[in-house]
N, CA, C and O atoms as a MOPAC input file, in Angstrom:
PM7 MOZYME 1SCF
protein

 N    261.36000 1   140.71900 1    79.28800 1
 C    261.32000 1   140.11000 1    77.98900 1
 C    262.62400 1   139.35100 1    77.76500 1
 O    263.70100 1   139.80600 1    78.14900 1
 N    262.51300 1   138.30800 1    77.20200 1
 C    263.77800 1   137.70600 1    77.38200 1
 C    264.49300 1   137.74600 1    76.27100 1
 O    265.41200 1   136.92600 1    76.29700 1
 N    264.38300 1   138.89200 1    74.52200 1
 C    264.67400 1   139.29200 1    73.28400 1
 C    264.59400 1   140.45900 1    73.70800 1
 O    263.51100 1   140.75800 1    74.21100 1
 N    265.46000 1   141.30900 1    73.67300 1
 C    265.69900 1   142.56000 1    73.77500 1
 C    265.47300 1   142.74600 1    72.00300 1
 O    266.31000 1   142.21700 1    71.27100 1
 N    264.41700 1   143.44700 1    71.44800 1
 C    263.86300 1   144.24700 1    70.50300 1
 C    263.44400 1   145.15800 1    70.23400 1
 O    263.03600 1   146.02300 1    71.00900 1
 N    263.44400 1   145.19100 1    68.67900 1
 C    262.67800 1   146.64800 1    67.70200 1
 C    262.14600 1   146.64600 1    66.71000 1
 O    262.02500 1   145.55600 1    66.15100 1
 N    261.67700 1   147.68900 1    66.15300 1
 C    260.51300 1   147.56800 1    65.08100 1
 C    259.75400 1   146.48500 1    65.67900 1
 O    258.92900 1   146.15500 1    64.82700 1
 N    259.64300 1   145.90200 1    66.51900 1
 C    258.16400 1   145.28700 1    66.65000 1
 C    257.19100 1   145.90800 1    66.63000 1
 O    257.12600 1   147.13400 1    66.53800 1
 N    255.94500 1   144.84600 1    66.74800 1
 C    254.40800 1   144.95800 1    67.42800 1
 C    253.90700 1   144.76700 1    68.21000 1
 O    254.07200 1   143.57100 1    68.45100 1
 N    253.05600 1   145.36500 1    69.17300 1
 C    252.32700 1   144.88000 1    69.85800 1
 C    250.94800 1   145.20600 1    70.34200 1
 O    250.54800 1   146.37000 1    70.30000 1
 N    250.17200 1   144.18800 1    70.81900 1
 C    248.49100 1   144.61300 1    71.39000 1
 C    248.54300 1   143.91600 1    72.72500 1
 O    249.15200 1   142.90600 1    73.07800 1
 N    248.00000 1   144.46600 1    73.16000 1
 C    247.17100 1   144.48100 1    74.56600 1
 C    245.45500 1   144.02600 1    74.39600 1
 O    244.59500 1   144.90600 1    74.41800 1
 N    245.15100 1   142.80000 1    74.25400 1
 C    243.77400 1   142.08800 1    74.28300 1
 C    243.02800 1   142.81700 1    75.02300 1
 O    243.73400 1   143.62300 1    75.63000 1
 N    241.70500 1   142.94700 1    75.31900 1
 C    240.52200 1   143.12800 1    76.41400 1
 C    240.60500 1   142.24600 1    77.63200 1
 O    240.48300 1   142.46400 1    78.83800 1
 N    240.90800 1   140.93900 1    76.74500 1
 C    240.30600 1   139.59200 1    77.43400 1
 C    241.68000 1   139.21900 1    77.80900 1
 O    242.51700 1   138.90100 1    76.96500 1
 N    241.94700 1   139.26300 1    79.24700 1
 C    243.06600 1   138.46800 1    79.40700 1
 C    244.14100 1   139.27000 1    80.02800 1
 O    244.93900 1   138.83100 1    80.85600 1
 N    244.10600 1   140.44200 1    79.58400 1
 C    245.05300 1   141.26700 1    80.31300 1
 C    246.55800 1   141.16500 1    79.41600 1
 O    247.04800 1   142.17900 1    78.91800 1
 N    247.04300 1   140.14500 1    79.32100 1
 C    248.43200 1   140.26900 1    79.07900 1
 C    248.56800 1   141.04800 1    77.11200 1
 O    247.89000 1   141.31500 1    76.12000 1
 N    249.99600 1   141.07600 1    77.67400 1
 C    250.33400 1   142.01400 1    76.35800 1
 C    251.78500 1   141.02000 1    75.65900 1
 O    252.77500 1   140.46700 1    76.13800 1
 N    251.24100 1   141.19100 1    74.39100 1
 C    251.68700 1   140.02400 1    73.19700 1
 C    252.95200 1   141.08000 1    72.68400 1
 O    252.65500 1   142.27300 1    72.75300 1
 N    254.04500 1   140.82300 1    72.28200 1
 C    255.42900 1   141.63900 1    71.44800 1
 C    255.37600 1   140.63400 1    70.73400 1
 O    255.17700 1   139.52300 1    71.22600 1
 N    255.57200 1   140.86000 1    69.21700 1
 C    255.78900 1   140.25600 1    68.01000 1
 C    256.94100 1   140.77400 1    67.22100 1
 O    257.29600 1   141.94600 1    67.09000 1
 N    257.48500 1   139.64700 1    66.69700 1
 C    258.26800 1   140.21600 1    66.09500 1
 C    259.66700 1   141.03500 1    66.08700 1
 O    260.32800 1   140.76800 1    67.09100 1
 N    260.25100 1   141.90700 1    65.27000 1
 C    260.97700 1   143.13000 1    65.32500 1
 C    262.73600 1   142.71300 1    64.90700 1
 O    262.88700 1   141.60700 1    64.38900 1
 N    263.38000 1   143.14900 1    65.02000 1
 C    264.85100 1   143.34000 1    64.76400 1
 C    265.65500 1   143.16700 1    65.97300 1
 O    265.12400 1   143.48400 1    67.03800 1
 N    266.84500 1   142.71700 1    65.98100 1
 C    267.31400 1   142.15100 1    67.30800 1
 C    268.38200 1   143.34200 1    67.57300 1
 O    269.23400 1   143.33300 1    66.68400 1
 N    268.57800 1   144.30100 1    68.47200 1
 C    268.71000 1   145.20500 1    68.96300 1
 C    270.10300 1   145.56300 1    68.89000 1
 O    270.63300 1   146.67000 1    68.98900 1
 N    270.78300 1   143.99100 1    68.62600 1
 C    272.36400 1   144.30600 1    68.78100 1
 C    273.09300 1   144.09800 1    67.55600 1
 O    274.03300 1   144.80300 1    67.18800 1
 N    272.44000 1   142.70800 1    66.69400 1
 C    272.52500 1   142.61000 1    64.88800 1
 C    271.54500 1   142.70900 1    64.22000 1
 O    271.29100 1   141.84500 1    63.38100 1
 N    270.59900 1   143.97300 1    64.44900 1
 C    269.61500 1   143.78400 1    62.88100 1
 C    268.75800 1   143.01000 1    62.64500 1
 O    267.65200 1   143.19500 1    62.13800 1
 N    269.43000 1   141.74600 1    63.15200 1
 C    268.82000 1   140.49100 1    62.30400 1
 C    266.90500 1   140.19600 1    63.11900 1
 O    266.33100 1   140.35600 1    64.19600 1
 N    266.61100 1   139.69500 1    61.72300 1
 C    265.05000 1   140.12800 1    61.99700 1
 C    264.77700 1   138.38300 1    62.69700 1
 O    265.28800 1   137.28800 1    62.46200 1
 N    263.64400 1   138.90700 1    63.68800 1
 C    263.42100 1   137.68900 1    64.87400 1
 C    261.95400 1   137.32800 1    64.29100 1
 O    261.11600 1   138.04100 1    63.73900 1
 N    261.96200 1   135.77800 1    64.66400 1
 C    260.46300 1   135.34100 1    63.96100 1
 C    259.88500 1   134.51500 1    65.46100 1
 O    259.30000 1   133.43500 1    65.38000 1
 N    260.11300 1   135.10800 1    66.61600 1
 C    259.64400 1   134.95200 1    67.55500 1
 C    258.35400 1   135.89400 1    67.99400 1
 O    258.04200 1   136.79100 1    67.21200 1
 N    257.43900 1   135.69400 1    69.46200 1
 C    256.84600 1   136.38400 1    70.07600 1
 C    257.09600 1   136.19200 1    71.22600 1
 O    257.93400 1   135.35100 1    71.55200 1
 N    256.19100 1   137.18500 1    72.42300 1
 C    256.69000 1   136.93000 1    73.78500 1
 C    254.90600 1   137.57100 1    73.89600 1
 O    254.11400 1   138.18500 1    73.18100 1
 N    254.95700 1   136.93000 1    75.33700 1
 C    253.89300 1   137.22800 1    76.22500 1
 C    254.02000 1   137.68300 1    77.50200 1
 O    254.41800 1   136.84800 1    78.31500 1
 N    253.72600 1   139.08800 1    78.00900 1
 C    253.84900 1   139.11200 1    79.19800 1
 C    252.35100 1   139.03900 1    80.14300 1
 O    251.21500 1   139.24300 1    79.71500 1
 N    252.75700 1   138.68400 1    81.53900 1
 C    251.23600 1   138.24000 1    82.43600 1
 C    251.81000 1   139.26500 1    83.02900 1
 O    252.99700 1   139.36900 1    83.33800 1
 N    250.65100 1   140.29400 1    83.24100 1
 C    251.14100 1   140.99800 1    84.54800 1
 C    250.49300 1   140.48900 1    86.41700 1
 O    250.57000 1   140.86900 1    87.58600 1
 N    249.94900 1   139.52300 1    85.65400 1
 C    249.07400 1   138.84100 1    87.44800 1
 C    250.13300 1   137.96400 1    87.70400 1
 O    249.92900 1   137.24600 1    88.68300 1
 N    251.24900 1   137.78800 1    87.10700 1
 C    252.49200 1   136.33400 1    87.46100 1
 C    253.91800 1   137.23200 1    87.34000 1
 O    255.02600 1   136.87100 1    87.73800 1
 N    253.54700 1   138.59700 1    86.62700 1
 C    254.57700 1   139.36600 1    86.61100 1
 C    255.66400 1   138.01800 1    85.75700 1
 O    256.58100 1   137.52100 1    86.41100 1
 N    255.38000 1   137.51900 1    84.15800 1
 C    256.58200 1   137.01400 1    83.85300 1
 C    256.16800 1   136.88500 1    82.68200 1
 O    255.04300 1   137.25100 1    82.34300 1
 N    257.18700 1   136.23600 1    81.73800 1
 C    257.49000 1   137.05100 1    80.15200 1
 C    257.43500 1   135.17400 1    80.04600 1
 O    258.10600 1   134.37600 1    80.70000 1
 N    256.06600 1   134.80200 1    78.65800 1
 C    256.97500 1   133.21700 1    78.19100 1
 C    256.87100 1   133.35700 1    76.75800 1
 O    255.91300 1   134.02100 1    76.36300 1
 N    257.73000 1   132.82500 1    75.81200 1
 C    257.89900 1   132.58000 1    74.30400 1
 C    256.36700 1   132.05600 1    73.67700 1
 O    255.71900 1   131.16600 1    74.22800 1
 N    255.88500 1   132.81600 1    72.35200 1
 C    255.16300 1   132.16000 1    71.78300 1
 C    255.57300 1   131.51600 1    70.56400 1
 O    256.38800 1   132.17800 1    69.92200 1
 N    255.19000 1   130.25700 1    69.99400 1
 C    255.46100 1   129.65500 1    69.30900 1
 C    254.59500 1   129.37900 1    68.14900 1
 O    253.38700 1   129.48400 1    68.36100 1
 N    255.00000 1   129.02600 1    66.88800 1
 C    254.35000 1   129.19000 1    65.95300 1
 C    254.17200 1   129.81700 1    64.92800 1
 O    253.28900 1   129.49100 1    64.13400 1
 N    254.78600 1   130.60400 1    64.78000 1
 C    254.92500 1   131.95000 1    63.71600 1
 C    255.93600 1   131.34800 1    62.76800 1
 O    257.00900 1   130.80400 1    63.02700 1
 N    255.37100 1   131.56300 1    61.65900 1
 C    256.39400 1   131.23700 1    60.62800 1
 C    257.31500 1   132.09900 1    59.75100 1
 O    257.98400 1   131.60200 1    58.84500 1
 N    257.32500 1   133.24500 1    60.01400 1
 C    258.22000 1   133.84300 1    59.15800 1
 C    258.60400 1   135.28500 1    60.01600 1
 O    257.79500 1   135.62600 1    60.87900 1
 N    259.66700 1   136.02800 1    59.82400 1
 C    260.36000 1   137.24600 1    60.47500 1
 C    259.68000 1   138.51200 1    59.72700 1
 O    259.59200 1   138.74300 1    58.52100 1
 N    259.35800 1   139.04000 1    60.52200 1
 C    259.02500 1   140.84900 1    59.83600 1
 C    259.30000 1   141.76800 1    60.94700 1
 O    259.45300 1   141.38900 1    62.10800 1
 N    259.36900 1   143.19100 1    60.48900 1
 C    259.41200 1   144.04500 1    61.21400 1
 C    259.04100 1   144.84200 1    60.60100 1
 O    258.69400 1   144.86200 1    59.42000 1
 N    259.08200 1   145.67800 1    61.44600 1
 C    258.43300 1   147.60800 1    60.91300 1
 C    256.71400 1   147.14200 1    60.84700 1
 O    256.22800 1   147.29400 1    59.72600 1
 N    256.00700 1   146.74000 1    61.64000 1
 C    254.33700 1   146.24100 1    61.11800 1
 C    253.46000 1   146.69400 1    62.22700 1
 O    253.99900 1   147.18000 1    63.22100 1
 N    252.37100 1   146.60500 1    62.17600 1
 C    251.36400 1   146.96200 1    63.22600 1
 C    250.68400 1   145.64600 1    63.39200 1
 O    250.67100 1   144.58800 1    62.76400 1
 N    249.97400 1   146.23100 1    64.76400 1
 C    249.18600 1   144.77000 1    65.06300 1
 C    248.10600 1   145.81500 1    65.90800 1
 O    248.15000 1   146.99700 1    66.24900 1
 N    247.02400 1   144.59400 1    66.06000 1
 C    246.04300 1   145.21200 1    67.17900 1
 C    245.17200 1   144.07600 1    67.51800 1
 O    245.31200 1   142.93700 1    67.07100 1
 N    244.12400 1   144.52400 1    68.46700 1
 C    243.91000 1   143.20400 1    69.16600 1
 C    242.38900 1   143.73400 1    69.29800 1
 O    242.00100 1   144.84600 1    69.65500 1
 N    241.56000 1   142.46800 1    68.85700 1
 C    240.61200 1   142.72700 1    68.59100 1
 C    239.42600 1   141.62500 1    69.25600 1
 O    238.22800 1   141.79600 1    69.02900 1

């Protein structure tokens, strides 16, 4: 992962395999991240998702 985080979220899809981290608190200041990450485990590698508009933490997610 290339954000070392907390209080995030995350799901694991059916479809697709990879697993989504949202969100969370940045591990070294607190400060709340309004990023995501994706990992592939068939490429074994972590890329940024984009798009999210606002920072939270402490939340749930699930994948449906």
């Amino acid at each position: 992962m290339g954000t070392a985080r907390r209080a995030h979220a995350s799901a694991a899809p059916a479809v697709g395999g990879k697993l989504y981290v949202f969100h969370g608190k940045d591990d070294a200041s607190e400060r709340l991240i309004s990023t995501a990450e994706v990992y592939d485990p068939a490429s074994d590698s972590w890329a940024q998702v984009t798009g999210l508009t606002s920072a939270r933490s402490d939340f749930v997610a699930a994948a449906l």
